[in-house]
C-alpha positions as CSV (number, residue, x, y, z in Angstrom):
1,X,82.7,122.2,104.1
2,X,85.8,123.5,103.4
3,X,86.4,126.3,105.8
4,X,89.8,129.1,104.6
5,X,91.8,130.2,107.6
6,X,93.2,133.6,107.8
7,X,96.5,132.3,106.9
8,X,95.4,130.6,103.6
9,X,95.9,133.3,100.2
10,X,94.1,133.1,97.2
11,X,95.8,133.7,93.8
12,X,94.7,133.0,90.1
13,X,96.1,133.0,86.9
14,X,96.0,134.4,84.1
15,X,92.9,132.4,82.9
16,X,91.4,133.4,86.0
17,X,89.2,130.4,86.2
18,X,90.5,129.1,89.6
19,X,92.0,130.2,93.2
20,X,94.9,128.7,94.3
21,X,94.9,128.3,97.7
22,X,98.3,128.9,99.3
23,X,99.8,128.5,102.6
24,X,99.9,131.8,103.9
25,X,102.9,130.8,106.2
26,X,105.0,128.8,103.9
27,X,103.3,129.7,100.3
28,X,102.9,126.0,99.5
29,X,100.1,124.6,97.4
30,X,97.7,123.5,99.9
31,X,93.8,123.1,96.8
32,X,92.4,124.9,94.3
33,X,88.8,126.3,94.3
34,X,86.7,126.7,91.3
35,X,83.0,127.8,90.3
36,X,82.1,125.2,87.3
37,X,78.7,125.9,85.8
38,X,76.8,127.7,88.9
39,X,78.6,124.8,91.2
40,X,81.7,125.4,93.1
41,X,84.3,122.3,93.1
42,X,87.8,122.0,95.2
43,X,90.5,119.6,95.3
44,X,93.2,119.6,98.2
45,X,96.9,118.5,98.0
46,X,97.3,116.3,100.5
47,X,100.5,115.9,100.7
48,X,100.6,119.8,102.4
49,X,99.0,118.4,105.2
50,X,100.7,116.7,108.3
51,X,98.9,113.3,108.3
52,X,101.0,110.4,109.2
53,X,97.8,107.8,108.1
54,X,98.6,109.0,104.5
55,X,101.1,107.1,102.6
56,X,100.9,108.8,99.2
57,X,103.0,109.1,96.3
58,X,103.2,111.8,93.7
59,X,102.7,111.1,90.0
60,X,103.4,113.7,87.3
61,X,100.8,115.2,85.1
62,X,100.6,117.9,82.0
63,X,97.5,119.8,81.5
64,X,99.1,121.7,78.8
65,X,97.1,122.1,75.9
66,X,93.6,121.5,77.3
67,X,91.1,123.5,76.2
68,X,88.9,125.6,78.8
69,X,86.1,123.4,78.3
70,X,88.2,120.2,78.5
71,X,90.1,121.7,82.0
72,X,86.6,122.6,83.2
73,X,84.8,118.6,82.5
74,X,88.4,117.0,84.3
75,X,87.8,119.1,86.8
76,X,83.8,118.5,87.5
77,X,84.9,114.8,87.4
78,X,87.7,114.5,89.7
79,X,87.6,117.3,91.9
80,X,84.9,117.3,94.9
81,X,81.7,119.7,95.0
82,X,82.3,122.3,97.4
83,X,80.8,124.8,99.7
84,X,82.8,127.0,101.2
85,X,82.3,129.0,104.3
């Protein structure tokens, strides 16, 4: 269960098919949160978290161009089902 301290803020985009979760101390990306189909998914960027077991290395992506439908599908595959509290 992903659980939002008072400190996290929410913000959304123009498509307005996802919160943003942001560091309400820092304003780094911290996950995303999004309602796909009834079902709500989230995916966290781990590399805002203090976590010396994680050795993890950032790779470059461009989701420009997707279509809604083809943002919503990447997302229902790679992101995990959530429910948040």
């Amino acid at each position: 269960m992903l659980i939002l301290g008072p400190k996290a803020n929410r913000y959304r985009f123009a498509s307005k098919t996802t919160d943003y979760i942001l560091c309400g101390r820092c304003g780094a990306y911290v996950g995303a949160v999004a309602e796909i189909e009834r079902a709500t998914y989230a995916t966290l960027n781990l590399n805002a978290f203090d976590d010396p077991r994680l050795d993890l290395t950032a790779a470059p992506v461009d989701y420009d161009g997707e279509s809604p439908a083809e943002k919503a599908a990447r997302r229902r595959a790679r992101w995990t089902p959530a429910r948040l509290a």
